[in-house]
C-alpha positions as CSV (number, residue, x, y, z in Angstrom):
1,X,-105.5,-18.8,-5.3
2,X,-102.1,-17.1,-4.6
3,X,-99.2,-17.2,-6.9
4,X,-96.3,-19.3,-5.8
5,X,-93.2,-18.1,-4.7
6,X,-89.9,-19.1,-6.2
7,X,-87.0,-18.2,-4.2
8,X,-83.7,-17.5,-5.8
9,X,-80.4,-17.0,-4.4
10,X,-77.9,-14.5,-6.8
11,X,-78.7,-11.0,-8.1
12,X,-77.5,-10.9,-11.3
13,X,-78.7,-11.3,-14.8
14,X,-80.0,-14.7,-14.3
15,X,-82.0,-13.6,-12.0
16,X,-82.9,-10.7,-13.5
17,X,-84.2,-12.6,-16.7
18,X,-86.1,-14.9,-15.1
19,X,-88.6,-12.2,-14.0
20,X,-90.6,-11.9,-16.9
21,X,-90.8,-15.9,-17.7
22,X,-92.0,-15.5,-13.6
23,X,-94.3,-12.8,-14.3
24,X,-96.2,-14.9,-17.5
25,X,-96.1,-17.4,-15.5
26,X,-97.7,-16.1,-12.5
27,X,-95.0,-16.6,-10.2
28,X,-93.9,-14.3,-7.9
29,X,-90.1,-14.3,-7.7
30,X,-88.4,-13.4,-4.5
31,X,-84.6,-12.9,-4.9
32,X,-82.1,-12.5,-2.1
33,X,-79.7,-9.4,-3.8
34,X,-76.4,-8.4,-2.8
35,X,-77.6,-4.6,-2.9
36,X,-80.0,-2.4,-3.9
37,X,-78.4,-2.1,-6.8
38,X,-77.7,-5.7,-7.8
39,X,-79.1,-6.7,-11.4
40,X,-81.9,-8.8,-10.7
41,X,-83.3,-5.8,-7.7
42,X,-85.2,-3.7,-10.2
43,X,-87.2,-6.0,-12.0
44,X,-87.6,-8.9,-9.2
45,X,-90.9,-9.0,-7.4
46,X,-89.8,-8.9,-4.0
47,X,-86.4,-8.7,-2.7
48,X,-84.0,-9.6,0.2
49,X,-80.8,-7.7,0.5
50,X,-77.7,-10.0,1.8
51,X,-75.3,-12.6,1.2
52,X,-76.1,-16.7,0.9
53,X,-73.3,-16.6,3.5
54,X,-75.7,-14.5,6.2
55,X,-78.2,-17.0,7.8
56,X,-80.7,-13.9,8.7
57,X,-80.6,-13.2,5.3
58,X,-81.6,-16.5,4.3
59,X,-83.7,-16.9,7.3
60,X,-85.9,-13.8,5.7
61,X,-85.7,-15.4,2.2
62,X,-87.4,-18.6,3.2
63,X,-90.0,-16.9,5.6
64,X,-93.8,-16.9,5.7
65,X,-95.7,-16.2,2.9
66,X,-93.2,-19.8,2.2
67,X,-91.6,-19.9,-1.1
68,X,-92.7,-23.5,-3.0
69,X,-89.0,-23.7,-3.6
70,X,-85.1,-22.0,-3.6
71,X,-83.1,-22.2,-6.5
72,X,-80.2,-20.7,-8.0
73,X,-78.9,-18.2,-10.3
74,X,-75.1,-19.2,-9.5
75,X,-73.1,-21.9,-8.0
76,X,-71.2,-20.3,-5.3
77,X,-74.2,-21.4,-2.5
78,X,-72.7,-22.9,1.0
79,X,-74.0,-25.9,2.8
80,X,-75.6,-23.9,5.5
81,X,-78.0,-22.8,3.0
82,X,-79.5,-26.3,2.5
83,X,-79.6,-27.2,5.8
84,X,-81.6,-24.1,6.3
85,X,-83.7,-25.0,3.2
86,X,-84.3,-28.2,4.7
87,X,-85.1,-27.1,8.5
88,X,-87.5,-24.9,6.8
89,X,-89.1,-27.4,4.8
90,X,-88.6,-25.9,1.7
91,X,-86.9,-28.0,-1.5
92,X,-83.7,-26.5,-3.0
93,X,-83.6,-27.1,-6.3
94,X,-80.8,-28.4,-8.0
95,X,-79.8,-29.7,-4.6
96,X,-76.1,-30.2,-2.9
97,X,-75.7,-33.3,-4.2
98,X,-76.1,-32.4,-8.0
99,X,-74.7,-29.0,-7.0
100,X,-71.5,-30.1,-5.7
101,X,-70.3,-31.8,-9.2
102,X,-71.1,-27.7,-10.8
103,X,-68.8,-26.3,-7.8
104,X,-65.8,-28.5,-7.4
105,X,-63.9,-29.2,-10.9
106,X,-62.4,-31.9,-9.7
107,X,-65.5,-33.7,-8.3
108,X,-67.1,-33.1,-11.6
109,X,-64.2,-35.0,-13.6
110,X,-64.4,-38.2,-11.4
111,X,-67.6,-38.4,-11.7
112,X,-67.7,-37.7,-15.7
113,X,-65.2,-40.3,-15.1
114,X,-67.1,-43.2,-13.7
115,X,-70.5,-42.8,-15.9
116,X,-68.0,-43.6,-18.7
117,X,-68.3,-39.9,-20.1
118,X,-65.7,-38.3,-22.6
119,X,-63.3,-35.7,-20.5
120,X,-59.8,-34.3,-21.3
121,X,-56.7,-35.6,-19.5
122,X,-56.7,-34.5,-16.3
123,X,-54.9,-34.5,-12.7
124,X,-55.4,-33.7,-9.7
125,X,-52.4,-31.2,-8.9
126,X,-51.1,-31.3,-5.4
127,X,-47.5,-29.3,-5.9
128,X,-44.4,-29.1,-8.6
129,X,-43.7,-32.6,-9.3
130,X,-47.7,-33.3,-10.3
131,X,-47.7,-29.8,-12.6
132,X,-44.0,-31.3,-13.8
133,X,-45.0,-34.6,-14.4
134,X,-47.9,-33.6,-16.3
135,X,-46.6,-31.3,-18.7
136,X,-43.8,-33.7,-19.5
137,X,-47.0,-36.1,-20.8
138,X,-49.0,-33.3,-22.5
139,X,-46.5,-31.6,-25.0
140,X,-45.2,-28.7,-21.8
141,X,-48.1,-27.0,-22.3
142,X,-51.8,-27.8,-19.8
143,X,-54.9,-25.5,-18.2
144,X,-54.5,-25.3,-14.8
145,X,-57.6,-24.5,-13.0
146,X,-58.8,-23.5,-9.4
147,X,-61.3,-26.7,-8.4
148,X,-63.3,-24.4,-7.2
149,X,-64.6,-20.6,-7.5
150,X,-63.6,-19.8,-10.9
151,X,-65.8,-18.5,-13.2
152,X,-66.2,-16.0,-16.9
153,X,-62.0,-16.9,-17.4
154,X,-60.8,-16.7,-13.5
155,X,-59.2,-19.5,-12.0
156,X,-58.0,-20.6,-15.3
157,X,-54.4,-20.2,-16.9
158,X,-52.6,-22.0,-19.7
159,X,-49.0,-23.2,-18.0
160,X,-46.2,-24.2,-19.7
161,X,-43.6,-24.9,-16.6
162,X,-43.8,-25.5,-13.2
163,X,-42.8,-21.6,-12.5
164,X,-46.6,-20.3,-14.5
165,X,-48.0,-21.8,-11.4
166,X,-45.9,-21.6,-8.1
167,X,-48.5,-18.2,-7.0
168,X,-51.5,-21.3,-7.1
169,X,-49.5,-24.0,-5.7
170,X,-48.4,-22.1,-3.0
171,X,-52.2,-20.9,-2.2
172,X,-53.2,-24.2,-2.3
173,X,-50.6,-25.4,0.0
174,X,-51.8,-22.3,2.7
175,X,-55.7,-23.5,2.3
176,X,-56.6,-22.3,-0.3
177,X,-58.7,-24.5,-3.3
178,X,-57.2,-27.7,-5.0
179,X,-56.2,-27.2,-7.9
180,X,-56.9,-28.9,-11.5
181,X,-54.3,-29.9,-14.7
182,X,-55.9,-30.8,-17.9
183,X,-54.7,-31.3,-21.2
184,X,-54.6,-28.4,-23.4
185,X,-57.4,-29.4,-26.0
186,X,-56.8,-29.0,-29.6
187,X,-60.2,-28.5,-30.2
188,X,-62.3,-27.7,-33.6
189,X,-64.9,-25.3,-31.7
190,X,-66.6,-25.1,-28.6
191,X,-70.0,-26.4,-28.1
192,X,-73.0,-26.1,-25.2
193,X,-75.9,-28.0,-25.0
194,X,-79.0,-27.4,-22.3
195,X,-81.4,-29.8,-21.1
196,X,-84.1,-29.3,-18.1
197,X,-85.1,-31.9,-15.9
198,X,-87.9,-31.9,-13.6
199,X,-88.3,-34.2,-10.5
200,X,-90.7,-36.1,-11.1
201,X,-87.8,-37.3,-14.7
202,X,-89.4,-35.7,-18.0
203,X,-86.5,-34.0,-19.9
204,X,-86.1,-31.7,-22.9
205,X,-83.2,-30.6,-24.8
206,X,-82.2,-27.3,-27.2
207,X,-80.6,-28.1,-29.9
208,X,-76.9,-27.7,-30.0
209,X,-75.4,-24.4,-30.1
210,X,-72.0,-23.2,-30.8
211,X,-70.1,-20.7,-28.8
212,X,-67.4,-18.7,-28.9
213,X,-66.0,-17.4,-25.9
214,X,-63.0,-13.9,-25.9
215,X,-61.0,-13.3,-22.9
216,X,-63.2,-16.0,-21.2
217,X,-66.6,-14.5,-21.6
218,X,-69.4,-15.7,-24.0
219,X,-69.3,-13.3,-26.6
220,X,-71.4,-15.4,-29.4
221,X,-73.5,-17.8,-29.7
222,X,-74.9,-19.3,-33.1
223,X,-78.5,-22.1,-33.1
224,X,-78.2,-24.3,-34.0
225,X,-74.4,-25.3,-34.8
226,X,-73.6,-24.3,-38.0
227,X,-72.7,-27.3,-39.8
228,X,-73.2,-30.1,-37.1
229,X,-74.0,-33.8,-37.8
230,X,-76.8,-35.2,-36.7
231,X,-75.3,-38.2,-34.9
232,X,-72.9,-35.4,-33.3
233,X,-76.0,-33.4,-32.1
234,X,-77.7,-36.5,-30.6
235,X,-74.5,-37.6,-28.8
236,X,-74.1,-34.0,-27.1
237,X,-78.3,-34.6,-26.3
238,X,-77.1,-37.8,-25.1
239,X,-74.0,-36.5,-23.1
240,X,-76.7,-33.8,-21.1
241,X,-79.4,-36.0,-20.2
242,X,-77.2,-39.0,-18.7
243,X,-75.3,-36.4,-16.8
244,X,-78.6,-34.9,-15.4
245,X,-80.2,-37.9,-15.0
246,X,-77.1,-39.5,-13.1
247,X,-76.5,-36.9,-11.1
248,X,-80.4,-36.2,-10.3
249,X,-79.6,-32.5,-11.8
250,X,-83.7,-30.6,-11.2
251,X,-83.8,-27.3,-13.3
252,X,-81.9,-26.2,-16.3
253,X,-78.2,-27.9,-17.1
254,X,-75.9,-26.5,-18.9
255,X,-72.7,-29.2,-20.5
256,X,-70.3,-27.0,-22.6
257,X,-68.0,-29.4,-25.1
258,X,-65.1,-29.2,-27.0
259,X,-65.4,-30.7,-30.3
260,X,-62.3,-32.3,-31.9
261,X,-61.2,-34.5,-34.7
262,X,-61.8,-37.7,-32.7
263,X,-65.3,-36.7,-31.0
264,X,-66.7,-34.4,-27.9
265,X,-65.0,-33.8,-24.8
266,X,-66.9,-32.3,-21.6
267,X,-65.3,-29.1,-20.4
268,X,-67.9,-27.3,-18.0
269,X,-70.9,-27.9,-16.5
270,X,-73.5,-25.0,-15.3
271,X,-76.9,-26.3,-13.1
272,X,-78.8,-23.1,-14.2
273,X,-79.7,-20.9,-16.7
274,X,-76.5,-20.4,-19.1
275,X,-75.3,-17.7,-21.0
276,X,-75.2,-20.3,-24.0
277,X,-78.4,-20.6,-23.7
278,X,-79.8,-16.4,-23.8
279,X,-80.8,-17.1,-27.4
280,X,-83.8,-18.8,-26.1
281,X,-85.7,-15.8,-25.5
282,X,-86.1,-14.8,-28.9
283,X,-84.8,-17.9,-30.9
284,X,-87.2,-21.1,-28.7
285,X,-90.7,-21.8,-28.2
286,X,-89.7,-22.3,-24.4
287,X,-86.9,-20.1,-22.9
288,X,-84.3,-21.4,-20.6
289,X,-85.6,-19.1,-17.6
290,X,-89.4,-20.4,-18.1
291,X,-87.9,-24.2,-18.7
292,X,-86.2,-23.6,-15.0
293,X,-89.4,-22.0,-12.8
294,X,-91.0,-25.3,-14.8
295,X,-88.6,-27.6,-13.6
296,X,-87.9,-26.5,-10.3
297,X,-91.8,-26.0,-9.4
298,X,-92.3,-29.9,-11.4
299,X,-94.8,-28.6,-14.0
300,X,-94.8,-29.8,-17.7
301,X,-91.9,-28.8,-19.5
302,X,-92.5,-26.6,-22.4
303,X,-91.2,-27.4,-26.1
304,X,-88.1,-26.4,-27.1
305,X,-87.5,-26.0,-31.2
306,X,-86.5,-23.3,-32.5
307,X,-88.8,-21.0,-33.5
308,X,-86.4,-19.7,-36.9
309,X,-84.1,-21.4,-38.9
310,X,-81.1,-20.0,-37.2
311,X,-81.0,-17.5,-33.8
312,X,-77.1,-15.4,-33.5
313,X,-76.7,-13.5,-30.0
314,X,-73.8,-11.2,-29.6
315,X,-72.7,-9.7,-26.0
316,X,-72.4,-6.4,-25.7
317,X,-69.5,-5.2,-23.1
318,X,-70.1,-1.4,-22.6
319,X,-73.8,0.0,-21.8
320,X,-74.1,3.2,-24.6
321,X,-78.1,3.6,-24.1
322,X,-77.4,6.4,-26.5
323,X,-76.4,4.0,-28.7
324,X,-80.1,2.2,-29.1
325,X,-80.9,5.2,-30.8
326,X,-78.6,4.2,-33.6
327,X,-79.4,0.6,-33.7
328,X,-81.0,0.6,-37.4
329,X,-82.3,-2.9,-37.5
330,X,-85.7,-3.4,-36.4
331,X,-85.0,-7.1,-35.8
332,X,-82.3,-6.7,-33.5
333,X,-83.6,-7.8,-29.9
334,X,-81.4,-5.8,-27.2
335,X,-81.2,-7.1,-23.6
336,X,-79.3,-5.1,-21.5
337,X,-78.8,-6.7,-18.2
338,X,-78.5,-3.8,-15.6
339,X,-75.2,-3.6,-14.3
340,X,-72.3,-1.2,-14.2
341,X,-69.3,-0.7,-16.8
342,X,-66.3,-1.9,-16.0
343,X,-63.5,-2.8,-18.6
344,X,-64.5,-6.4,-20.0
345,X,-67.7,-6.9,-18.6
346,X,-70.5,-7.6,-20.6
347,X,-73.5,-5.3,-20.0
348,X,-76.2,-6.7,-22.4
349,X,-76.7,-8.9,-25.6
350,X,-78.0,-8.6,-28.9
351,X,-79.9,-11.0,-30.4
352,X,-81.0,-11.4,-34.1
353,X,-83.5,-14.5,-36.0
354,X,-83.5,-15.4,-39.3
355,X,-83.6,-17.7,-42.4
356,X,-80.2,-17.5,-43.6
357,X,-77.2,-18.4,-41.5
358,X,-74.8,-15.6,-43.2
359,X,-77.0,-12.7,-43.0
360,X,-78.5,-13.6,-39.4
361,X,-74.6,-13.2,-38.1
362,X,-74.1,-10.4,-40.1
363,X,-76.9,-8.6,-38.6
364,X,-76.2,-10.0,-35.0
365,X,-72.6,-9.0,-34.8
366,X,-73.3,-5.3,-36.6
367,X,-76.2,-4.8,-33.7
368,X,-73.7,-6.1,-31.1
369,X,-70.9,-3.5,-32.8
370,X,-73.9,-0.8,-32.9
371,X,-74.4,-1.1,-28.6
372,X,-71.1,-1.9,-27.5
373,X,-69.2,0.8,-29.2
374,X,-71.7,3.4,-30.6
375,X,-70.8,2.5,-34.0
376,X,-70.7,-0.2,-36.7
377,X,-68.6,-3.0,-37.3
């Protein structure tokens, strides 16, 4: 019996992490890569250099041996690519019409919208009078956001006159994407919650993590919540699986909330594996990237506990393999996700288990200090 082939379109770390869960698994995972040098080309079983926007490259992604299925490891996938999915005969998983609500901001709120789901004030923004007209409402001060494209802190700004975003307005108004106001949220802490669906309808939820995000990146990430009622969990469970199940959402879903004084608001959503969601490897029975390659391929999902009292992942931002020699805890997991420095990019994670909340984070953010600057905190 050969091993099915899982498709996926993206090279990076998403990618790149699902290769072992394929590997366990006995999948083979075929991933179409930017380059040779893209994240996910190492590890990946077989690869396909190009761009989702190249229909030769997509053409050899979907050729004989067939994969059972294409998925994703980002959102930024064109129409084309489903209608060669489909011409192919081969599912793609989540498809456009759950896809489209993970791509266009703006879709996504009127949608959240109609199944009656918490969201922040929002507008659609179509030039100065909308951007003036809704900061005189919100207390001068909204997020303005690119509908579409906008990822990690890009295509987001914090405006406070009409002036902070004439550069947008006036893209939008030469073709470029719509563009989004929502109220600036005055918000306790930031939340995510994952659940996987697979087609055939069972779903499973982690529990409730928080986050914290610096200069727009996930930098840490603490299972469960610290602190979190139980109601408040199962209404965040709840949030996820009528968004998935509404929107007929196949494979891992990510819903990242605000929590405030009054409740949880939605603020993104992310139909794959999430960087919210990296403490699964160590910190679940089932990881997110074996819960996907489940999901998309419609076998049983696995369980999801936690398997310790409390899981605390730190990103890493500068890739010191020097420094792994100095990492003195024996505990600390390191995944270092193949890529290049740059200023702010993260490079890796750190992840650290335990049965105390206060030394689990101590541990996790000393590890995290230990690769990311060679030292401790």
């Amino acid at each position: 019996m050969t091993s099915p082939i899982v498709a996926v379109i993206g090279g990076g770390q998403l990618a790149r992490m699902m290769t072992p869960a394929a590997t366990a698994l006995g999948i083979t995972l075929r991933v179409l890569v930017e380059s040779d040098e893209a994240s996910a080309a190492a590890p990946a079983h077989e690869t396909v250099v190009g761009l989702p926007t190249d229909p030769d490259a997509v053409a050899r992604l979907l050729a004989a041996p067939r994969p059972e299925v294409v998925t994703w490891e980002h959102e930024h996938i064109p129409a084309e690519v489903f209608d060669a999915c489909e011409a192919a005969g081969v599912p793609a998983r989540p498809g456009l019409g759950a896809l489209r609500y993970a791509q266009d901001k703006i879709a996504m709120r009127q949608r959240m919208d109609e199944l009656g789901l918490p969201s922040p004030d929002w507008h659609a923004a179509l030039g100065d009078e909308d951007v003036d007209r809704f900061l005189a409402s919100h207390g001068g001060e909204a997020i303005l956001k690119t509908a579409r494209g906008g990822y990690d802190g890009k295509g987001v700004r914090v405006i406070r006159s009409v002036a902070d975003a004439h550069d947008w307005i006036a893209a939008e108004a030469a073709g470029g994407p719509r563009l989004l106001l929502e109220a600036k949220v005055p918000f306790t802490r930031e939340l995510a919650v994952q659940v996987a669906r697979r087609p055939s309808g069972e779903m499973r939820t982690w529990p409730v993590v928080e986050s914290i995000q610096r200069d727009g990146v996930c930098s840490e990430v603490t299972a469960p919540a610290p602190g979190l009622a139980p109601e408040r969990a199962e209404e965040a469970a709840a949030i996820a699986r009528t968004i998935a199940e509404s929107l007929d959402v196949t494979g891992v879903l990510a819903v990242e909330l605000f929590e405030t004084v009054d409740g949880l608001l939605i603020n993104e959503l992310a139909m794959r594996p999430h960087n919210s969601g990296h403490w699964t490897i160590d910190g679940a029975v089932t990881s997110q990237f074996e819960q996907h390659l489940r999901a998309v391929l419609d076998l049983p999902l696995g369980e999801t506990a936690a398997s310790a009292p409390w899981t605390v992942l730190g990103g890493a931002r500068t890739d010191l393999p020097g420094a792994l020699a100095d990492l003195d805890d024996p505990g600390a997991r390191v995944h270092l996700y193949g890529k290049g420095v740059r200023p702010g990019r993260k490079v890796g994670h750190v992840t650290v288990v335990g049965r105390e909340r206060e030394e689990t984070y101590a541990r996790a953010v000393r590890s995290a200090a230990i690769v990311r600057d060679g030292g401790a905190a």
